[in-house]
N, C-alpha and C positions, 0 to 999 in steps of 0.2 A: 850315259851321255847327259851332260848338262848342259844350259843356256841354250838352248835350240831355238827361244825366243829372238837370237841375235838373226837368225836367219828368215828375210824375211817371206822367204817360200812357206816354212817351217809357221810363222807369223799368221800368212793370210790363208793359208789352207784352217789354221785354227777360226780365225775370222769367220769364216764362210761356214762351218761349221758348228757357232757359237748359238743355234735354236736347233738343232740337235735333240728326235724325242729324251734322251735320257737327263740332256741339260738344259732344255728349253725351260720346263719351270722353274727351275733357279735363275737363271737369266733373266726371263721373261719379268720376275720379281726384282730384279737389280735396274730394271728399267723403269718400275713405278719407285723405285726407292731415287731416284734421280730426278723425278717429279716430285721429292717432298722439300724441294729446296734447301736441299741441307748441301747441295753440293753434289760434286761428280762421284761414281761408286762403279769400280770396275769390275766388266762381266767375270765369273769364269772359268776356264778354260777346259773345252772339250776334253780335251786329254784327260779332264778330272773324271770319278764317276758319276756326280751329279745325284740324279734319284735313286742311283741304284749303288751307288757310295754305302761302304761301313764302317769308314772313320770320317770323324769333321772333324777337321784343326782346325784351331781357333787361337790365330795371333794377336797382333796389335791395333795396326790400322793399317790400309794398302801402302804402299811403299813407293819410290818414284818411277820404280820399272814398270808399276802396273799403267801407267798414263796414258792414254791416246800420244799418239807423236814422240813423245819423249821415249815411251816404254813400248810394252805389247797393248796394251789396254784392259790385258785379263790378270785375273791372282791365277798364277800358274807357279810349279816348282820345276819351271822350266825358263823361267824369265833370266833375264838377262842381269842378275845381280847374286851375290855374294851370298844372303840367306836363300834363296831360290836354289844356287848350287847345293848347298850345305845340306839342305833337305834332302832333294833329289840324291845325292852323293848316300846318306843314310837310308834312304829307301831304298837303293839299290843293295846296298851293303847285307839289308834282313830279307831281301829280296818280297817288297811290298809294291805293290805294282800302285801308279799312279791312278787307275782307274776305279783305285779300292779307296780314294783322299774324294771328301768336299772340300776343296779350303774356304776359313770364312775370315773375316778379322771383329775382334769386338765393334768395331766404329766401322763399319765398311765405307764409311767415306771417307774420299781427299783430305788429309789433313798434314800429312807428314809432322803429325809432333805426337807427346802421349794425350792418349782423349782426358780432358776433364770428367769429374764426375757425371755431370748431367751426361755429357755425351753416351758414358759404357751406360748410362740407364737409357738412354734411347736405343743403344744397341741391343738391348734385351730378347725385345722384341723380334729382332731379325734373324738371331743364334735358335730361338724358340720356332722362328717358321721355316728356317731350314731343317730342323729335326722332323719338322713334321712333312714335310715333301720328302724324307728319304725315311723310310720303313726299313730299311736292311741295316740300319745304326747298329754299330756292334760298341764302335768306342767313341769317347772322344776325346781328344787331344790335345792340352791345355799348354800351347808352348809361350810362356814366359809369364810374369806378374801381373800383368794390366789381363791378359790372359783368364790365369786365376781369378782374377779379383770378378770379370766380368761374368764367369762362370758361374760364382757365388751370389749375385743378384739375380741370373737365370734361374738356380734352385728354388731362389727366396720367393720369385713371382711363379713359378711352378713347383712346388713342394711333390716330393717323393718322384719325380720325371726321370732320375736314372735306375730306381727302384720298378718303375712301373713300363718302362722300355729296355731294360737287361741293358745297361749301357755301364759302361768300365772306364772310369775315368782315369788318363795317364795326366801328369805334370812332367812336367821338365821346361828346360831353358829359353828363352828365345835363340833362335839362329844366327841371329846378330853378332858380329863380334864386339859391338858392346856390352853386351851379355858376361864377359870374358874380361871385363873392368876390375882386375882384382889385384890389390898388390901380391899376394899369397899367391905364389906356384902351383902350389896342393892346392885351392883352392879351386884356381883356374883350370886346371887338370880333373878334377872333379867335376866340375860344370860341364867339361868336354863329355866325359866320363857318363853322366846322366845322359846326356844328349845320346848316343850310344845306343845307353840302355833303356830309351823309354822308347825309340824306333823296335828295338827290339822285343819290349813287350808290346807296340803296337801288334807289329807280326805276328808272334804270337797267338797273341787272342782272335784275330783273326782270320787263321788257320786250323784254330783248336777246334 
């Protein structure tokens, strides 16, 4: 089942739910990052596992669905947009239960464009203290380029952090059907194709 964010039963039960012992530190921390004045950063979502999460995926920046009013307010892969389904749609598929995902994004804040450099270097910081609120980290989940990239400045200010926490790094595409921008059929088919298979080595690792 996907976009259950449209529903707002579905909605405000997350709401009410969103200090929650297993998501409260995560949350509770997206509430001083909204005190740095960098802008709005959406909690979230219970649904997720929060502390007791073994993968963190790690996108871009939050997206419009995540918004107060406009959206849910939370990063859930149950929101009410197109990479939300897509995700949820392949989690289901390797059969990965939502409860096993932190999502996070490089920039966690408001921005809807891609972060400048300074920005994924202030992100650093926030990818490095969600690792550290969830101990049960098995993978992490690097979907798309800005993704990547912000990934590689996390190692660079923590050297040897997937060597030294057993942590398995997947890449693949963002969810976006921008992602999917390719004249080349094969091309585009392939990018599908990864998307696929890094759900599935999610799973995986996370069962083994």
């Amino acid at each position: 089942m996907t976009r259950r964010m449209a529903d707002p039963k579905f909605q405000s039960q997350q709401w009410s739910e969103r200090y929650a012992p297993h998501i409260a530190p995560v949350n509770r921390y997206v509430d001083e990052l909204r005190e740095q004045g960098r802008g709005w950063a959406p909690y979230v979502a219970p649904l997720h596992g929060g502390t007791d999460a073994t993968v963190l995926s790690i996108l871009r920046d939050p997206g419009p669905r995540t918004q107060d009013g406009v959206g849910s307010g939370f990063i859930c892969v149950e929101n009410d947009d197109g990479s939300a389904a897509l995700q949820a749609d392949l989690m289901e598929q390797v059969g990965l239960s939502p409860r096993e995902l932190l999502p996070w994004n490089a920039y966690p804040w408001y921005i809807n464009r891609q972060p400048k450099v300074a920005e994924l270097n202030v992100g650093v910081p926030t990818v490095l203290h969600l690792i550290d609120l969830a101990p049960r980290l098995r993978v992490v989940l690097l979907q798309g380029s800005d993704a990547q990239n912000a990934w590689r400045r996390v190692v660079k200010a923590r050297p040897g952090l997937a060597r030294r926490r057993d942590l398995t790094v997947v890449h693949t595409f963002h969810p976006s059907p921008q992602a999917l921008f390719a004249k080349d059929p094969a091309v585009r088919a392939a990018r599908v194709q990864r998307r696929i298979e890094a759900f599935q080595e999610v799973a995986q690792l996370v069962t083994s």
